[in-house]
Each structure stands twice: as structure tokens, then as C-alpha cells.
C-alpha positions as CSV (number, residue, x, y, z in Angstrom):
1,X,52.1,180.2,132.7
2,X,48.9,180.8,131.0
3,X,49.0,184.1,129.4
4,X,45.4,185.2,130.9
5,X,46.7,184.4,133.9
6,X,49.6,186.1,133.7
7,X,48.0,189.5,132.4
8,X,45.7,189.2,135.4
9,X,48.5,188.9,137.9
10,X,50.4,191.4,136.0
11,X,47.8,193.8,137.0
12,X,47.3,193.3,140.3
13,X,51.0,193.2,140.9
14,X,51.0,196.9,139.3
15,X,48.6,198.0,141.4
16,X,50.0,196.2,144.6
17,X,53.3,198.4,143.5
18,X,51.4,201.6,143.3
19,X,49.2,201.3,146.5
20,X,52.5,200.4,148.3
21,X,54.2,204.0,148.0
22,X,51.1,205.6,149.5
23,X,51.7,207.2,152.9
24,X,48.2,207.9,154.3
25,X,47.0,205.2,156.1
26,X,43.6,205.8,155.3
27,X,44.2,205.7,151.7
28,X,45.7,202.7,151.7
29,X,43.7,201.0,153.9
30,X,41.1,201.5,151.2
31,X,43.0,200.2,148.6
32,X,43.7,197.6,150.9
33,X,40.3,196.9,150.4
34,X,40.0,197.1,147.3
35,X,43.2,195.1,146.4
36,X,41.7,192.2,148.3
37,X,38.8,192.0,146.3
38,X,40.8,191.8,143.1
39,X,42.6,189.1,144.8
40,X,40.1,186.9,145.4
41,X,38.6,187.4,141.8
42,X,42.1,186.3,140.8
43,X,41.6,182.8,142.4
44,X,38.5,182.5,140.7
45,X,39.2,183.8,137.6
46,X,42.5,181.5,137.7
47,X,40.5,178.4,138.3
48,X,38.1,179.3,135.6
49,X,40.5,179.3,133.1
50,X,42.6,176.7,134.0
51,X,39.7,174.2,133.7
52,X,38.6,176.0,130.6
53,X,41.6,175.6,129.0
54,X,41.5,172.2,130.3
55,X,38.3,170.8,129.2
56,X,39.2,172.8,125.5
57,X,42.2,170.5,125.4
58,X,40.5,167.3,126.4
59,X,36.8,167.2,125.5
60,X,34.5,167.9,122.6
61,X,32.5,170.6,122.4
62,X,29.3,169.6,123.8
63,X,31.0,169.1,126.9
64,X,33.5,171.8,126.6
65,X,29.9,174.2,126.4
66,X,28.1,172.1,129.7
67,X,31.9,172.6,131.8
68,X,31.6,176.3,131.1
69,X,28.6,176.9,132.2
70,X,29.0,175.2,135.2
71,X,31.9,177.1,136.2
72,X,31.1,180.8,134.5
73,X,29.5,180.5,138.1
74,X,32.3,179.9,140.7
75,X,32.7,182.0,143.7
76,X,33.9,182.1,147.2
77,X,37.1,180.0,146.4
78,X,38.3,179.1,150.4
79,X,40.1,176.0,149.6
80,X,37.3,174.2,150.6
81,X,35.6,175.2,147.2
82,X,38.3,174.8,145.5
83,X,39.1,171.2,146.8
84,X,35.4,170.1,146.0
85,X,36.0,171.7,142.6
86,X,38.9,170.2,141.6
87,X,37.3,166.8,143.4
88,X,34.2,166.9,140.4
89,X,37.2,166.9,137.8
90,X,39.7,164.6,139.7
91,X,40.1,162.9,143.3
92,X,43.8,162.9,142.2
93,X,43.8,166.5,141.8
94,X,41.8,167.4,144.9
95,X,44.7,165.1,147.0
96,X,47.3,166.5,145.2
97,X,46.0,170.3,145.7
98,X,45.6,169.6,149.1
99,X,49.1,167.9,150.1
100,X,50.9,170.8,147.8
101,X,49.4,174.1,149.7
102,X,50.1,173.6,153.6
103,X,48.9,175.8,156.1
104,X,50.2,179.4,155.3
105,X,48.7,179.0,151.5
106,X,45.2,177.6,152.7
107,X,44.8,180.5,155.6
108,X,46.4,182.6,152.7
109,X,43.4,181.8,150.4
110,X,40.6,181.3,153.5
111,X,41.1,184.9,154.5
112,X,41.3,187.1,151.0
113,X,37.7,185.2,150.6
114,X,36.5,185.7,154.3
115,X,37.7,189.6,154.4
116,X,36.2,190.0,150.5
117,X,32.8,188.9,151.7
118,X,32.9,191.1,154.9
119,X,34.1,194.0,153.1
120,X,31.3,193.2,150.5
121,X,28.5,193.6,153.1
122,X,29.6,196.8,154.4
123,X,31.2,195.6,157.4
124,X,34.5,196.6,158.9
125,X,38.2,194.5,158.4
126,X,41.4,194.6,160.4
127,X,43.3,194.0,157.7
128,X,46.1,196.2,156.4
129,X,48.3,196.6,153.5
130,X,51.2,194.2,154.5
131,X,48.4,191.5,155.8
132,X,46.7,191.5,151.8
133,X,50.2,191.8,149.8
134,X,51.4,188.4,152.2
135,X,48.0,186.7,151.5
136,X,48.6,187.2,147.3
137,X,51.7,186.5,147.7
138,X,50.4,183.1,148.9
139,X,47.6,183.2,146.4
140,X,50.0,183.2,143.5
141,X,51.5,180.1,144.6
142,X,48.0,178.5,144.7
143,X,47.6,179.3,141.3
144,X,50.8,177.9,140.4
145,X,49.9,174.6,142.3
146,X,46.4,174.9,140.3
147,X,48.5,175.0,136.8
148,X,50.6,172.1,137.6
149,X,48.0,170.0,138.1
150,X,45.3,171.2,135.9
151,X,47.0,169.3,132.7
């Protein structure tokens, strides 16, 4: 695994360890919150480097420099971005991306995004602790899929 990648994940799973031996609900409903953010910054993040690291492998510089700037600027990665993303690179890796994630990983992915821009504008989530640690869970294995095919 890429070793950015891992350190990222390592952290997340850290906190994900710490927030689950909090007994408040309140509290950890918060971080909750907060952990779901850092979760969808992971996919993005993920994908950043993966086609970084890509592009560094593959192309010369000039066009190593144009592929980062158009990426520095990804956000809201539902799988839909992420298909068309991967689609700009590779219809091969779009299909492949697609076929390899099934349901639970795409409504996985769909819903760290959805409840990250909700809690973003101030509005309220029904989400809980359990709900965000299932969704990374499923998030991780995206970003697996992503590195198999990014090559």
C-alpha cells in the first residue's frame, strides 16, 4: 500500500479506536461527526495521490505539473466523481471501479460525502458511531480497489 496512504488510514483508524471507548452519547456523536469528515477527506486524499503517484511514474513533467493541478482540486468523491475521474484517465478503470465496488461500498462512499456536506452547512445528521465506522470500513476497501487499478 502506498505509504501516504497508509499513514492517513493509520490515523483515522487511531482515532476510530479512541472515539469508540467513549460512553456519552453526545460526545461521540460529535466525534461521529467529526470522524466522518476525515473520512471523506480520506477518499479524496487517496485518489489524489494515487493519480499523483501515477502520472509521476508515467508522464513527464510538464504533464505530471498540468495532472496536479487539475486534481489539487477534487472534492465531493460520491462514486459518481470518482467514476468520471477515473473515466478522464481510463474508460478501463472507470468499468473496472465500478464492477469491483457493489452496492454496500458505493452507498458506503455516497453517504460519508452526503452526511460531510450536511454536517458542513450546519445542518443536523442521523448518523451514529457504528453507521460512520461501517461506512470506512467500506471506504478502505474503495481505496484498495482504487490502488489496484491505479497502476
Amino acid at each position: 500500500m502506498n505509504q501516504s496512504i497508509l499513514a492517513h488510514r493509520q490515523k483515522i483508524d487511531n482515532l476510530f479506536n479512541k472515539v469508540a471507548y467513549f460512553t456519552e452519547p453526545e460526545i461521540k456523536s460529535e466525534w461521529s461527526k467529526y470522524l466522518c469528515i476525515l473520512v471523506s477527506g480520506f477518499i479524496e486524499e487517496s485518489l489524489r495521490v494515487l493519480l499523483e503517484k501515477y502520472c509521476e511514474d508515467k508522464a513527464s513533467p510538464n504533464i505530471q505539473k498540468f495532472v496536479t493541478k487539475q486534481i489539487e482540486s477534487i472534492t465531493n468523491c460520491k462514486t459518481s466523481r470518482i467514476t468520471e475521474i477515473l473515466g478522464k484517465f481510463s474508460p478501463i478503470w472507470q468499468s473496472e471501479f465500478t464492477n469491483k465496488i457493489g452496492d454496500q461500498i458505493k452507498d458506503s462512499i455516497d453517504s460519508v460525502v452526503t452526511n460531510r456536506n450536511t454536517i458542513a452547512h450546519g445542518r443536523s445528521v442521523g448518523m451514529t458511531y457504528n453507521s460512520v465506522f461501517n461506512w470506512y470500513k467500506n471506504v478502505k476497501k474503495a481505496v484498495e480497489i482504487l490502488e489496484e487499478i491505479i497502476k
